[in-house]
N, C-alpha and C positions, 0 to 999 in steps of 0.2 A: 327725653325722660320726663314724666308727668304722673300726676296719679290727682285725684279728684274726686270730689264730693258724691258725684252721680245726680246730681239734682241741677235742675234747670231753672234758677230763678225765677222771677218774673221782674224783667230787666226792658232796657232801651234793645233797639234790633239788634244794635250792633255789638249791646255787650252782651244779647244774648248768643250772637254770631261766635263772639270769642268764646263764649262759656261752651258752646256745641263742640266746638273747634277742641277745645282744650281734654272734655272728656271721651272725646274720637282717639285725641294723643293717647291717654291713660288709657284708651282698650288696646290701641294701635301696640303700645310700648310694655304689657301686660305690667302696668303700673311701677316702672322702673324707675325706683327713686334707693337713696342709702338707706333713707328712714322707712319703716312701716306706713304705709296708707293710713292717716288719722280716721277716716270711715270706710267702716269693712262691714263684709258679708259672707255669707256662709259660702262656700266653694269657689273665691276669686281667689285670682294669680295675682303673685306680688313677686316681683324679678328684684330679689335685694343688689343693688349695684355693689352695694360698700364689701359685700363677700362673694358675687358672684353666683347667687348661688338663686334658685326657683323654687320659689313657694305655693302654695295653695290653702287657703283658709279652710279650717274641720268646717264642720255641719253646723257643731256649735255655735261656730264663730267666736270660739274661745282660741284659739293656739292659730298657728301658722304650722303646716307640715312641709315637710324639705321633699322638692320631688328632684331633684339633683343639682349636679353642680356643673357647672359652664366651664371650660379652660376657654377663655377670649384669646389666648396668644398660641392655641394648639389648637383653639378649632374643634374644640373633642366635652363629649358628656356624658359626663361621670354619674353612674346610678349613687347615691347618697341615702342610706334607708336600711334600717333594720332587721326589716322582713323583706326577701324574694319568695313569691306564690309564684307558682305554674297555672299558664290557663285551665291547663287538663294535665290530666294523669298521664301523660307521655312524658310529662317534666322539660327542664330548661335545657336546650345546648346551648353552646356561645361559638359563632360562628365568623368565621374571616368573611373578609369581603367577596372572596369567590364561592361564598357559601357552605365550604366546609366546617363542618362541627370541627372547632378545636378542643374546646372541654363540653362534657358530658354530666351536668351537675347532680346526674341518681349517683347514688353511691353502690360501687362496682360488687356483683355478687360474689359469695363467697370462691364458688368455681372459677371466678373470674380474676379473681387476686390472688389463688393460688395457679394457676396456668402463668401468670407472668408475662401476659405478652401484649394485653389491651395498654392504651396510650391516652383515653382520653377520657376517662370515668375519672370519680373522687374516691381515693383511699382513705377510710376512717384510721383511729389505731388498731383496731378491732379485727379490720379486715390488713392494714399493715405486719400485723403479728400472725395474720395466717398465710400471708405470701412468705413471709421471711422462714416461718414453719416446715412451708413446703418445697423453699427454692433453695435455703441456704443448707448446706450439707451439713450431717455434724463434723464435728472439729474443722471443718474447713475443708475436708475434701471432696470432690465431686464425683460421681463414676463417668469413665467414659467411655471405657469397652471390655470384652473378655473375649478371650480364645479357649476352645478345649479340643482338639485336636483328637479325631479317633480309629485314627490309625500312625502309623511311622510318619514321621517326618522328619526334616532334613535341615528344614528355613521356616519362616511365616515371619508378617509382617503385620504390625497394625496399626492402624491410623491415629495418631493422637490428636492431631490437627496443632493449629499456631497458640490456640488461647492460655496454653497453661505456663506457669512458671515453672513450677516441680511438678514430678510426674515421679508414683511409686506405682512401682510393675509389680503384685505378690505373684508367687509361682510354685506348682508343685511339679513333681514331674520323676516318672522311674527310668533310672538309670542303670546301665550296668558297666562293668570293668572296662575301663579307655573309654568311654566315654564321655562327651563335655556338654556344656550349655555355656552361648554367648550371647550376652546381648550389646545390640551397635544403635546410635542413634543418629538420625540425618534429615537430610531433606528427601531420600527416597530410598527405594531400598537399594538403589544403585548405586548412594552415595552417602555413607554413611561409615560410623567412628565406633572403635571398639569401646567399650565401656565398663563390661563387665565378663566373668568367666567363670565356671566352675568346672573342674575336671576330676572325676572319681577313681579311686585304684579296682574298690570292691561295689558293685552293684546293689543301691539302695533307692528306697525313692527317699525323694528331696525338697525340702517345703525351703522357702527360702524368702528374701524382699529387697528389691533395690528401688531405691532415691536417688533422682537427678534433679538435680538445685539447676537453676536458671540456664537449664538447659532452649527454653527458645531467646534467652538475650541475646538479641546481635548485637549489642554493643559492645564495639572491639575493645578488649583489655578486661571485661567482664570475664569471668572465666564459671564455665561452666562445671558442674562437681559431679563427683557420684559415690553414694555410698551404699555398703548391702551387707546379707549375712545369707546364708545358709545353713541347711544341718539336717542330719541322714537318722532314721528312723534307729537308728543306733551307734556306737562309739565309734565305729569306723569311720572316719574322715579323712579328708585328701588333704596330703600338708607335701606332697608331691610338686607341686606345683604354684608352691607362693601361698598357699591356703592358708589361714590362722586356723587357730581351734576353731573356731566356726566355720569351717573348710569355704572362706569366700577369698575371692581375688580382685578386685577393682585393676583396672588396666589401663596405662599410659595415659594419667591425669595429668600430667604434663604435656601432653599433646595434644587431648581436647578443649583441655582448658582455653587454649588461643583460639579453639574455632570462634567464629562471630557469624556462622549460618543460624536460619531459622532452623530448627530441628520438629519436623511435623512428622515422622514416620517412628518407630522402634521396632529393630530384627531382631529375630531369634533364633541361632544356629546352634543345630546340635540333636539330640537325641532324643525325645520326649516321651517316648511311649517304648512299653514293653514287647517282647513279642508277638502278646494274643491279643485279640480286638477288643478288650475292658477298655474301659476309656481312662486310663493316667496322669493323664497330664491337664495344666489347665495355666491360663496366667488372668489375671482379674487388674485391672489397670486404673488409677483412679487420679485426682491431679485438683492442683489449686492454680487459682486464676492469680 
C-alpha cells in the first residue's frame, strides 16, 4: 500500500532510489492507502482500502468517482454507479460464466409480456399490468376446452389436464323422454367416478353448470366436492329421480369424496343431441389454478 507525490526530488542516489521505488509502489498498488492521495490528478486511480471500494479522479480533479466495489473475502466486483450505458444499441445482458444471457436489461415489448413466456427481459409496471391483462382471466377462471358434438353420441371425454383445482363444466344439450346426462371424473376415461346426473321424464333442452372443488387434490382425506344446477326451457322438470326444483342430481359424494387420484379426464354419458344434424349440444369447460 503506497500512494505518493509523483515528483522526483533532487536527492542523494540512494534516496532517489527509494523515492523511484516508492512511486513504482503507488502505480504498482493503484494508490492504496485508507486516506485519499494528498496529490491528485485528473483521471488517477485511488483503491480506498478503508471501504474497499476503486476510485478514479473526474477531469476536474475536483471529486473522486466510485468505479466499484471489491468483496476481498468473495473475490467478486460489484458495479457501484448510478448510470449503466450500453456500448451500442443492442443494449446490456448479463451473462453466467458459460455465457448465457441470464437478464436481458431492454425492457420486454409489449407483445412480449403479454405471451407470458420470455425469462429474461425487465418487466416495467407498464408492461406488468399488460401481462396480468392478458394472462390473468377475469374472476379467476381460465378456459380450457369445449366440445360441441354434431351428431348422437353416447360418451366423450375431455382432457382437463392436472393444473386446475376446480373445474366448472357449463353444458347445454337436448334431451328427450328417458333420457340422461352423466358426468364422471378420473384419471381416464377407463377410470373414473360418477359425479353428476340428470335424467328427464319430458324431452327439453337443457342449459345447466357443474362445480368440482379440488377435484385434482390427491391428498388423502382431502375430499373432493361437486356441485350443479340445471333447468329445461320450461316448467317441466325431473324430480323423478332425486332432482330438486332445478331438476340436478349430484351423485355418491360420499364415495368420491375419499378418492385421492389426480383427476385429469371428465366423461360424459348420455344423450346430447336431437335427432336431426342441428348441432345441440355443447359443454364449454373452464378452471382455476
Amino acid at each position: 500500500m503506497a500512494t505518493h507525490d509523483y515528483v522526483i526530488d533532487n536527492q542523494t542516489s540512494a534516496n532517489a532510489r527509494a523515492d523511484i521505488n516508492n512511486v513504482l509502489q503507488a502505480i504498482l498498488s493503484n494508490n492504496s492507502s485508507a486516506t485519499a492521495p494528498t496529490v491528485t490528478a485528473a483521471n488517477m486511480f485511488w483503491y480506498d482500502t478503508a471501504n474497499n471500494v476503486l476510485k478514479m479522479r473526474n477531469e476536474a480533479d475536483t471529486d473522486w468517482i466510485i468505479v466499484g466495489y471489491l468483496d476481498q473475502a468473495g473475490s467478486k466486483f460489484e458495479v457501484r454507479t448510478d448510470v449503466i450505458q450500453a456500448a451500442s444499441a443492442s443494449g446490456i445482458d448479463i451473462k453466467n460464466s458459460s455465457g448465457t444471457t441470464i437478464i436481458d436489461l431492454s425492457v420486454a415489448s409489449q407483445s412480449t409480456a403479454e405471451a407470458g413466456t420470455n425469462n429474461d427481459q425487465i418487466m416495467t409496471p407498464l408492461r406488468v399490468k399488460q401481462s396480468i391483462v392478458a394472462n390473468v382471466p377475469e374472476g379467476g377462471w381460465e378456459y380450457i376446452t369445449k366440445y360441441e358434438p354434431t351428431s348422437d353420441v353416447t360418451a366423450f371425454d375431455i382432457n382437463i389436464g392436472t393444473d386446475y383445482k376446480v373445474i366448472r363444466a357449463d353444458f347445454g344439450a337436448e334431451f328427450y323422454t328417458g333420457d340422461y346426462m352423466r358426468i364422471r371424473g378420473g384419471t381416464s376415461s377407463s377410470t373414473t367416478r360418477a359425479i353428476y346426473q340428470r335424467v328427464v321424464d319430458i324431452g327439453r333442452y337443457n342449459i345447466g353448470s357443474v362445480t368440482i372443488t379440488n377435484w385434482n387434490n390427491h391428498v388423502a382425506g382431502v375430499p373432493k366436492t361437486a356441485t350443479g344446477f340445471s333447468s329445461e326451457t320450461n316448467s317441466d322438470i325431473d324430480r323423478s329421480n332425486g332432482g330438486t326444483s332445478f331438476g340436478h342430481q349430484p351423485l355418491a359424494q360420499t364415495g368420491y369424496s375419499s378418492y385421492s387420484e389426480v383427476w385429469s379426464v371428465l366423461r360424459f354419458e348420455g344423450r346430447f343431441m336431437g335427432t336431426n344434424s342441428d348441432r345441440r349440444a355443447w359443454v364449454y369447460v373452464t378452471g382455476m389454478k
